[in-house]
Steps between C-alpha positions, in 0.01 A plus 500: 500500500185457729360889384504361138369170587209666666508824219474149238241362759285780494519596121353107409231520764414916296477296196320197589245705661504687169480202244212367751249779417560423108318278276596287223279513241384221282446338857166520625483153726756765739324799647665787522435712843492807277239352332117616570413256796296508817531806702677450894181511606487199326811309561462189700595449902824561565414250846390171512495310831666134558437241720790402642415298794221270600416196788223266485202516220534831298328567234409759206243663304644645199333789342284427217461119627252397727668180643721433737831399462790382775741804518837476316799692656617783238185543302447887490164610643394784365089739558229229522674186621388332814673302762387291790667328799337235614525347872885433650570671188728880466643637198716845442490697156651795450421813269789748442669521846197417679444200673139319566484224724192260521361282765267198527115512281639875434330631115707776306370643186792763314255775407711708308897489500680742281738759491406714785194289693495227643130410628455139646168349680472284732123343582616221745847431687799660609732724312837641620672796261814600529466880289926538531489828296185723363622728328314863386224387246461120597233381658406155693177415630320203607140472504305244710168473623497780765753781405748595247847532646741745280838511620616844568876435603675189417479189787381179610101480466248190594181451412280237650103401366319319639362182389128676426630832413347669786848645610804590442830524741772763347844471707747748398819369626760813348331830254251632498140415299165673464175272477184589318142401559186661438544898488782503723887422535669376788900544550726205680797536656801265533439245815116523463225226415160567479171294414246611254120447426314562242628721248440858688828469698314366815795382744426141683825591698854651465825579666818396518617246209546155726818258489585350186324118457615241280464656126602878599859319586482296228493859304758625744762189384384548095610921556783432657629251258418745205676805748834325463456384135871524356309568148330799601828683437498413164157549420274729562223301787174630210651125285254268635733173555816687664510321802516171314810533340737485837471126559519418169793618314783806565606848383794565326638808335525488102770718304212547247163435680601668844305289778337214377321183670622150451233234551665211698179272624258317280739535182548179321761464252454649184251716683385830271278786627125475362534118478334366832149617474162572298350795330162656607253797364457729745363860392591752405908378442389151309694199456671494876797272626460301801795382653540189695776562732422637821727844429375518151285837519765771497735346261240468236292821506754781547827517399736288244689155470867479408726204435781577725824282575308196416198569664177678460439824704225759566621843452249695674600856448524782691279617745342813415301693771321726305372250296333162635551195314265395195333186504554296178324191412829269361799689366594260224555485108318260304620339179297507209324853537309595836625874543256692611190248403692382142308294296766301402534256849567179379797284467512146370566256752534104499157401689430135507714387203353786300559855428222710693490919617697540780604830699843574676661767686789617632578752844587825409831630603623852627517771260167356309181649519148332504155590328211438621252348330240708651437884449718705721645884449868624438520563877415182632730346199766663682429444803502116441809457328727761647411410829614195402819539294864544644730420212522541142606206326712563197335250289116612588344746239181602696189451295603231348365211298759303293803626778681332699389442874743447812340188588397307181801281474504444874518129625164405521353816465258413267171331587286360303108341527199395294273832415175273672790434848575886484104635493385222696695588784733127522823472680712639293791239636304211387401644158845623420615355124808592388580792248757488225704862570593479153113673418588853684712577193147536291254555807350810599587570866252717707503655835135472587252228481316271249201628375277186614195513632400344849284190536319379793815327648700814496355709752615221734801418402643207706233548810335194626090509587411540832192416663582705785427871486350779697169473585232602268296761716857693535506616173099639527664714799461875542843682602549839569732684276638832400556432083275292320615218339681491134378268276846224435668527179357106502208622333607733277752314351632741199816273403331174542225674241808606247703164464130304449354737238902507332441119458697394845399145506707177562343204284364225774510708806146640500344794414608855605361660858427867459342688818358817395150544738527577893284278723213749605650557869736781335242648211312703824819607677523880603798710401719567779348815654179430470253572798441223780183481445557361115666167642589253212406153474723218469597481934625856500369818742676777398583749706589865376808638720428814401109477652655313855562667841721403738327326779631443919495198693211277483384696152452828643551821324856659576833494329580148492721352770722744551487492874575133523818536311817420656273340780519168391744276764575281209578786234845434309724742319513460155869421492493249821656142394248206511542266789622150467318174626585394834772207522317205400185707418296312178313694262128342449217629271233410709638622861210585755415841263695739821403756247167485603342437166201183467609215336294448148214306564460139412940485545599133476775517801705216300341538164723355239624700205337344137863434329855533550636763376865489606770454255811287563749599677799622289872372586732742586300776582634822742349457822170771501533811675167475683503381831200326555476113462276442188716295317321134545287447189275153631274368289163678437176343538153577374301653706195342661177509218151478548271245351511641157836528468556835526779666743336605804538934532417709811165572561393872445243655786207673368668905575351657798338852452725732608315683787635765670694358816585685826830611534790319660778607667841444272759242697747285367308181390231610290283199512448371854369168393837407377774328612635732809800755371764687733356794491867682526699325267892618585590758284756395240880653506541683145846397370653654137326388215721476181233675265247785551227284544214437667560160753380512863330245675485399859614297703338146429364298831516152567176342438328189629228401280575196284627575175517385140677552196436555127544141326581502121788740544573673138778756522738680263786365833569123385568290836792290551 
């Protein structure tokens, strides 16, 4: 009986695949993938990061915008957006299985983030990056002011610029990296930290990486937390949002769906998937779901929804190694047209005691393929749906437009707003009307998106203005890379372009937004291989890897560093388990900086963040898994203003030339002015680790100095 099961299994799964690559004809509003598209040079990212964590004032910089807006857990961040932490402030985002940590006034830019590169800068701040896998072909770099650092084996990196961008600190905690600078490469080794000047690889000082301060175990509590994630055996760890889903809801094991992921916390009754949130634009996918609940990134851009045993569940699929998960922007059906861009995207509603255009949707369920609205090839078709699919459902005919699907006649499944709440970006919760089922028997039904075009309002959704923001001089900031920029699908917004000029425009909601120039920063960017010497504008110094030599100690010529290696008192195996706070031990952001890194000038010890941004607390949540107490969310003040009104920010030092400096010998605290560091840290006791990853650390050390802690608390762990 099971062989033919499976034998049945198997044969459905042949033909869906089969009936998937076929179009129907006499629909156009559904792209085939068969049919002449965009080449896979041309498909979209299969990566977008998420921000999944953040203390204090955080805020962001969309691509394409030029204001500032207070960050918004589960918003995908994708090339060109900018973040900034202000003071007392930290926030975590993660890209694929790789997580970036933030401290205090620390500036992040996402240079490019695609399928095989990730490329960040960093022009102020600190930035911690946990690279768990880097696999042959990927690539993850961050540029700042002094050096490029390229990861060359996966591990635990930290970069550290100074407040005037005069130098940068690179601690490599487990891996191994190599850092550029003019002409020459430098490699460093796990348990190393060294200082650098200028952007010709002069060493301040170097040696042995010192004991972790207040943020590195911070980022030691966040990995192990995400180390013993139940989830992770369900999913593959490249689904930004894994993590979340252990305090808030359970596994169970489906006779049709296999495992699938119950959501137990922040589920009202009557609750339906794609119902608590608001839509965005955000190139090159389009119309994007945000989701309010503080799991709701996973469950809403990979895999399906299924109404199971009287309750919704997220049937993620399997996990395929060979083949990373895609990215999708909101796998959903909408009613009245929408497949792939349809025309046809309307559906009458009752708005205000009148009838008025409305759109509604509907989760897709296992078995049912989505089409993008955007050009995309037959391989990246695939690639997004079967990723995706487990089951078969008997009633599904893939490619369909008047068919049934799994999850139309679902309680509550269907939701329903005015077309000017949908493209303006409203709470979809408060702009919810009711829909009369009765209209699926005569509406069109496709998997895809409306074809409306943006307006202003879109491309921020539901953020709120900030006045807060990284300084201005950061962004006029040279770095030092090894690719030159991209220019962000922001501003070459092909689908935005196709819905306007098809007449994509909802009556009272503005005119349509179409991007199609680059600001003049990217229109003199070198190709990647260009020489050194043809350095584009726009903040970038790029250097050729192929023109570089490796360069000794203190920036002499030799073969890199080789002779320090495995010298380091503080090196860590790859493997070694990350140490746990001492009893009573409390994790501050603003610890005496043991790392031996300057403080940002201008820091406001006590500075206040501008607004709260902490949600309340959820009843009945799971206890979190990470060990550190962050779960107070007080009240946030503003933060102290000058006489015009505006937020105070951290003064930026004219930059000092970088003159050649006489050497120094390397010891364990880089930067004698600082705070005084052990100088041999004990050596931490490697323990099994459940997963071939990356995790060491040292042992932390009790510190003295006074400490504070991020206010505004914001985190996907609700507090009890």
């Amino acid at each position: 009986m099971t062989t033919t099961f499976h034998r049945l299994r198997a044969t459905a799964l042949t033909v869906s695949a089969v009936l998937a690559m076929i179009p129907l004809a006499g629909h156009a509003q559904v792209p085939s993938p068969t049919a002449p598209a965009a080449s896979a040079a041309g498909d979209p990212p299969d990566r977008v990061a998420r921000l999944n964590y953040f203390a204090g004032t955080v805020t962001l910089e969309p691509a394409g915008l030029t204001d500032w807006s207070y960050a918004a857990l589960n918003r995908p961040l994708t090339t060109g957006d900018q973040l900034w932490a202000d003071a007392n402030a930290r926030a975590e985002l993660h890209a694929g299985s790789t997580a970036l940590r933030l401290d205090q006034q620390t500036a992040l830019d996402i240079v490019n983030l695609n399928d095989t590169i990730t490329q960040l800068k960093v022009t102020q701040g600190t930035l911690s990056a946990h690279v768990r896998a880097l696999p042959a072909g990927q690539n993850f770099e961050i540029d700042t002011p002094n050096v490029a650092l390229v990861a060359t084996a996966p591990g635990l990196f930290r970069v550290d610029v100074a407040a005037d961008g005069s130098s940068t600190t690179v601690t490599v905690r487990a891996g191994t990296a190599t850092v550029y600078g003019d002409g020459g490469s430098f490699q460093v080794n796990a348990g190393q930290q060294i200082q650098f000047v200028g952007t010709n690889l002069q060493q301040q000082a170097g040696g042995a990486a010192p004991a972790l301060d207040a943020f590195d175990q911070w980022v030691a509590s966040r990995d192990r937390a995400e180390d013993n994630s139940v989830s992770a055996r369900y999913v593959s760890r490249e689904i930004p949002g894994y993590e979340d889903l252990d305090a808030n809801g359970t596994w169970r094991s489906d006779p049709s769906y296999g495992e699938v992921w119950v959501p137990t916390v922040a589920v009202s009754a009557g609750w339906a998937p794609y119902h608590e949130g608001h839509w965005a634009w955000i190139a090159p996918w389009g119309w994007t779901w945000v989701d309010d609940a503080p799991w709701g990134f996973a469950p809403f851009h990979y895999g399906r929804w299924a109404y199971v045993g009287r309750a919704w569940a997220w049937v993620p699929g399997p996990v395929v190694v060979s083949q990373p998960p895609v990215y999708a922007p909101a796998l959903v059906a909408f009613v009245g047209g929408g497949g792939g861009g349809g025309a046809h995207w309307g559906v009458d509603l009752a708005i205000g005691g009148a009838v008025g255009a409305g759109v509604a949707w509907f989760a897709l369920g296992p078995g049912e393929p989505w089409h993008p609205a955007y050009h995309y090839s037959p391989t990246y078709y695939n690639r997004i749906n079967n990723v995706n699919i487990t089951n078969v459902h008997n009633t599904t005919i893939i490619n369909n437009i008047h068919n049934t699907y799994i999850n139309q006649n679902a309680p509550g499944a269907i939701t329903a707003v005015p077309a000017n709440a949908f493209v303006r970006g409203e709470a979809v919760a408060q702009a919810a009307r009711p829909f009369n089922a009765q209209n699926l028997a005569h509406a069109q039904i496709g998997a895809g998106a409306p074809a409306i075009a943006p307006v202003q309002q879109s491309f921020a959704g539901a953020l709120r203005p900030a006045h807060v923001g990284a300084p201005a001089a950061l962004a006029q900031r040279q770095v030092v890379a090894t690719r030159a920029p991209v220019v962000p699908a922001a501003y070459h917004d092909t689908l935005a372009q196709r819905f306007a000029a098809g007449g994509g425009k909802v009556a009272g909601a503005g005119a349509p937004v179409v991007r199609t120039a680059a600001p003049a920063a990217f229109t003199a960017v070198a190709h990647p291989g260009a020489p050194a010497t043809a350095a584009p504008r726009g903040g970038f110094q790029v250097i050729n890897r192929a023109q570089v030599h490796p360069v000794g100690p203190q920036g002499a010529q030799g073969h890199g560093n080789e002779a320090q290696a495995g010298h380091a008192p503080n090196a860590v195996a790859p493997n070694a388990a990350a140490p746990k706070p001492q009893a009573g031990e409390q994790l501050h952001p603003n610890e005496g900086h043991e790392n031996g890194v300057p403080r940002p000038q201008g820091e406001a010890p006590q500075a206040q963040p501008e607004e709260r941004n902490a949600r309340p607390s959820e009843a009945g949540a799971p206890v979190p898994h990470a060990p550190e107490a962050e779960h107070a969310q007080p009240e946030v003040q503003r933060p102290a203003e000058t006489a015009g009104g505006q937020p105070q920010h951290a003064q930026e030092a004219a930059p000092r030339p970088h003159e050649a400096q006489p050497a120094q010998a390397p010891h364990a605290n880089p930067h004698p002015a600082q705070p005084h560091v052990n100088p041999h840290p004990a050596a931490p006791h490697p323990a099994p680790h459940p997963e071939q990853h990356a995790q060491p650390h040292p042992a932390p050390e009790q510190h003295n100095a006074e400490e504070h802690k991020p206010e505004g608390e914001h985190k996907d762990e609700h507090p009890h």
